[in-house]
Each structure stands twice: as C-alpha cells, then as structure tokens.
Wavefront OBJ file of the C-alpha trace (Angstrom):
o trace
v 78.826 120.249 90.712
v 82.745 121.295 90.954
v 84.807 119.041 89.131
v 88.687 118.567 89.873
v 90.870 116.435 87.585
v 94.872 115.283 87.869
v 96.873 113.106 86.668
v 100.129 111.434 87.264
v 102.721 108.794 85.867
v 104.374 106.567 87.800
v 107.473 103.839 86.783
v 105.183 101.088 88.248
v 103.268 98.145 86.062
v 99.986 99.347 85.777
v 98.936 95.892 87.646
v 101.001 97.045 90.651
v 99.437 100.300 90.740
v 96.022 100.038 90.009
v 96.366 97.072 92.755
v 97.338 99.336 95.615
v 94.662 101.708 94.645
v 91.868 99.100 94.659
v 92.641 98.294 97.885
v 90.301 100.489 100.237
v 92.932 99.893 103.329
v 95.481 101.039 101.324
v 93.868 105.136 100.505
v 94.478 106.980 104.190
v 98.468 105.881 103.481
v 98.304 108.252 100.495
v 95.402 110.701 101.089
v 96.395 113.097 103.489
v 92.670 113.552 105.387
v 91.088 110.234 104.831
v 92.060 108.750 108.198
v 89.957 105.765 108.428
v 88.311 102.856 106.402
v 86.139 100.548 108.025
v 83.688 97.577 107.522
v 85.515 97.060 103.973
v 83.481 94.233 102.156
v 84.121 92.911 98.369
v 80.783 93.679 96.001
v 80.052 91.430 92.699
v 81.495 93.872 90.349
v 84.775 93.196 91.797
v 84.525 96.412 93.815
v 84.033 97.600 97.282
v 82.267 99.371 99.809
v 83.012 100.815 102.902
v 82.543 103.147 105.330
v 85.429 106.239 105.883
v 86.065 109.269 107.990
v 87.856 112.302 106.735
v 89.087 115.311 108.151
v 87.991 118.374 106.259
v 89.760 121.544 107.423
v 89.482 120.228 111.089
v 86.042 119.222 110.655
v 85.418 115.527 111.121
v 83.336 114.287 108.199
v 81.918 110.772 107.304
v 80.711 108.313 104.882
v 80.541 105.489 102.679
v 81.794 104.771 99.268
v 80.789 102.144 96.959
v 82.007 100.997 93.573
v 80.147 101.567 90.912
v 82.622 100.441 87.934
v 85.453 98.548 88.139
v 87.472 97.640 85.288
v 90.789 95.444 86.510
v 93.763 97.527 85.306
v 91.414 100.186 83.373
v 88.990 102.388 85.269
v 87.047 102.541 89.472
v 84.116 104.404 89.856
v 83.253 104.828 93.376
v 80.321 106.829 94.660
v 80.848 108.543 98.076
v 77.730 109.618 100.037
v 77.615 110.782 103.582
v 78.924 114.672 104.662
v 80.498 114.568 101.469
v 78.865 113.284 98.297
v 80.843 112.717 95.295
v 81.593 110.360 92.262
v 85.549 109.626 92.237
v 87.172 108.237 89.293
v 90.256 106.338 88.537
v 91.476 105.435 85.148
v 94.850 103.874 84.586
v 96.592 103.478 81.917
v 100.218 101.469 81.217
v 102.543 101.629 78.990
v 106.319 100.359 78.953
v 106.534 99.727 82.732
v 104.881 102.940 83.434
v 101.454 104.114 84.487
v 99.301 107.283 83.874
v 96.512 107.557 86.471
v 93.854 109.733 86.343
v 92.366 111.248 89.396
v 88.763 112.516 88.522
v 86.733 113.953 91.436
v 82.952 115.528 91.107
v 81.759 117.145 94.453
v 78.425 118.227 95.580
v 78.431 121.092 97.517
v 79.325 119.244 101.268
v 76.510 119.289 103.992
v 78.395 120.832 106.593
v 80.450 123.348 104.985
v 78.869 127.077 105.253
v 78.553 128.749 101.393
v 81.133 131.037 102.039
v 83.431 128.223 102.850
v 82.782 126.653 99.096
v 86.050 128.451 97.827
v 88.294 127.613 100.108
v 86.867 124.021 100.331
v 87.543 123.515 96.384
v 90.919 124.709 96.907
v 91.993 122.793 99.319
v 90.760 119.640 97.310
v 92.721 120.492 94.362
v 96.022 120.925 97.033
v 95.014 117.418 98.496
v 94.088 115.832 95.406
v 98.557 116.521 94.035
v 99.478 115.223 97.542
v 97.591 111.957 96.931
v 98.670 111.177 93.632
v 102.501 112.418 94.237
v 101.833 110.161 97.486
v 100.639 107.147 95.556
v 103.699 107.714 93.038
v 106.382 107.836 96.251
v 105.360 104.222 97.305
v 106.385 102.950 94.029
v 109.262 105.066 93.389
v 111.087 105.569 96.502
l 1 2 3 4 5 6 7 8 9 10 11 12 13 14 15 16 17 18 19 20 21 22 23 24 25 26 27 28 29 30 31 32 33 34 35 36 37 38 39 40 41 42 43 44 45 46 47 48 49 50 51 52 53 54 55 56 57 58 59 60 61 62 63 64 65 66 67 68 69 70 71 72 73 74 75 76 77 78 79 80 81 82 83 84 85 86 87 88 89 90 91 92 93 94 95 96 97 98 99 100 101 102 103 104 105 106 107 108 109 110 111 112 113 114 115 116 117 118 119 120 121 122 123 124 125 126 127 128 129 130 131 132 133 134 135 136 137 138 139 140 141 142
C-alpha cells in the first residue's frame, strides 16, 4: 500500500484550522480534484461521512469517506472506499498561534487505474497532496 506524507505550518490557531478541515464542505475549496461532497451527515465520534467525486487524471472517480478517529484539535482518521480506497490522516498540532498539520495518505492500488498507470498515479498524488495543504495554508494567510 503506497504511503504519501506532508506537512505544513500555518499562522492560524490550531482551533481555526483544524475547524475548516473538519468540515467535509469545506475540502473541494482546497483539494484541487475533489469536486464534490454530498449527503454529508455528523457520526457519534464527532466525525463524518459522506459521499465525494474526484477527478483523477480526467477520469471521474467516486466514493465515500467516513471517520474513523476524530480527536477535536489533535488527529481525523477518515477511511475512503469506493474507486479509490484509502485511510487519510490529519494530525494537527499548535503552538504560539501557529499550526503544523500533517497530511498522511495510504492508497490501495485504485480500481480503475491500469498497472502501468500506478507511477504516474502516485505522482500525481504527491503534486496534489502540496497543492492542498499550501491551499489550506492560503485561506488563513492571505
């Protein structure tokens, strides 16, 4: 299972950030493919789950995501599964107005990408994964 970790910090309260994060509305304004979330409902846990579409080098792709951990201010674990199937991790962490955030991201290989496409696939991920967390530090520094 690929793996694909960054990190940023951001001069934002960690309550402010981890906020607009745990918002599911709130991800296609800083992911640059996830162009829909739908049917959002709150879970127990103080999660989510929903259901999302994605475009994956010009393939449409669906799916649902729902939180397995959620930690206010600390940590989300979501679990994707649909086209895509992954285990996406948040952690935040503040410190004197400012807050690290963790991006953590473990893919299974995704249904309807051929093998050969694997490569380029990961790639692309790790490009998408620095737009979304320089994205997510523009709203609060801009």
């Amino acid at each position: 299972m690929p793996i694909l970790e960054k990190d940023i910090t951001i001069k934002a309260s960690v309550g402010a950030v981890f906020g607009f994060v745990d918002d599911p509305v709130n991800l296609p304004k800083i992911w640059p493919s996830l162009y829909e979330i739908k049917d959002v409902a709150s879970l127990p846990n103080g999660g989510h789950k929903f259901a999302w579409l994605y475009n994956m080098a010009g393939r449409p792709v669906q799916g649902r995501t729902e939180t397995l951990e959620h930690v206010v201010n600390e940590r989300i674990v979501d679990r994707t599964v649909g086209d895509i199937e992954s285990t996406l991790t948040w952690r935040f962490q503040g410190q004197n107005g400012q807050t690290k955030v963790v991006f953590k991201a473990e893919y299974e290989t995704p249904k309807p990408l051929p093998k050969e496409e694997v490569p380029f696939f990961l790639k692309r991920n790790e490009m998408e994964a620095n737009v979304l967390l320089e994205s997510l530090k523009a709203r609060f520094e801009s």
